[in-house]
N, C-alpha and C positions, 0 to 999 in steps of 0.2 A: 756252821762253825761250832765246835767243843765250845763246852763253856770252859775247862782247862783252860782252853789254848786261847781265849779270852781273856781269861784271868792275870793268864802271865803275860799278855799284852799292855791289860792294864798295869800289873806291877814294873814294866817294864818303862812306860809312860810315867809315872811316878818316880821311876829311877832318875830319868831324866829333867823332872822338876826338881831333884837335892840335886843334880849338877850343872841344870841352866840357870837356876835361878841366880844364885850368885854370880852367873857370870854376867847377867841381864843387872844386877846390879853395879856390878865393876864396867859395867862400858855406860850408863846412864850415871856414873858418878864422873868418869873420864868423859862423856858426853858436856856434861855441867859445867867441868873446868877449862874444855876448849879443846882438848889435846886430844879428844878422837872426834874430825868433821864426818865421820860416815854411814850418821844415819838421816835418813830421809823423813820426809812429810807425813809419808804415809805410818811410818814405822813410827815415828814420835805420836800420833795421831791413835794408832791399836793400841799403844802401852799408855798412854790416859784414860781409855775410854775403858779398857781390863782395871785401873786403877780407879776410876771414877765407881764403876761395877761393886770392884771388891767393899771400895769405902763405903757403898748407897746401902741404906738400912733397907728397902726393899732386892729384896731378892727373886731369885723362880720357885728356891726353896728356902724356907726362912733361915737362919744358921740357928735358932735355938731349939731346933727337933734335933732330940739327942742321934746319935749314928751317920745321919745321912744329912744333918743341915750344912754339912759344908762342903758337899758332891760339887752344886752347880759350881763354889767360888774357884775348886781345884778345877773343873772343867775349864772354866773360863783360865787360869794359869796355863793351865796342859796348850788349849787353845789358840793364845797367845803366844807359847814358848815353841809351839810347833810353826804356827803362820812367820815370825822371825828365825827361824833353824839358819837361815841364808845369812842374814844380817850377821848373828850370833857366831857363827864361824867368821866372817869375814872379820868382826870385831877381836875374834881370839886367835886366828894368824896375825893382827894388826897386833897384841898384846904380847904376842911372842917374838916378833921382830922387835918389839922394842925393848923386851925385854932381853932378847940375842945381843942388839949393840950397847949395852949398857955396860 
């Protein structure tokens, strides 16, 4: 593989964490309140442990090496926002239908 055609993988992966991220927080804020029952065990279970991760002062790379110490925690984000993709959609047709009957 190009290292191009890597690169803009990665930028693309990246793209994807400014437009999951928010929405990983708008269904864990509607998760909170009651008003979306549709995430599972397992799914509540990755987004602690990616939280637990993010918050834990030991890292794989420490975050205070300037340039690169904050790869693994964006890793671990990307990794998380890719393993829920399924949820993530099902949570943002559920967000648009409720948004449709309003």
């Amino acid at each position: 593989m190009k290292i191009s055609t890597r690169f803009f993988e990665m930028l693309q992966t990246i793209g994807h964490l400014w437009t999951d991220l928010p929405l990983l927080f708008r269904l864990l804020k509607a998760w909170k309140q009651g008003s979306y029952q549709g995430l599972s065990v397992r799914t509540l279970a990755s987004i602690v442990v990616a939280i637990l991760y993010l918050l834990s002062p030991v890292d794989a790379i420490p975050d205070f090496i300037p340039g690169i110490g904050l790869i693994d925690d964006a890793a671990i984000l990307a990794l998380l926002l890719h393993s829920l993709a399924q949820d993530l959609a099902a949570f943002h047709a559920w967000e648009q239908n409720r948004q449709a009957g309003s």
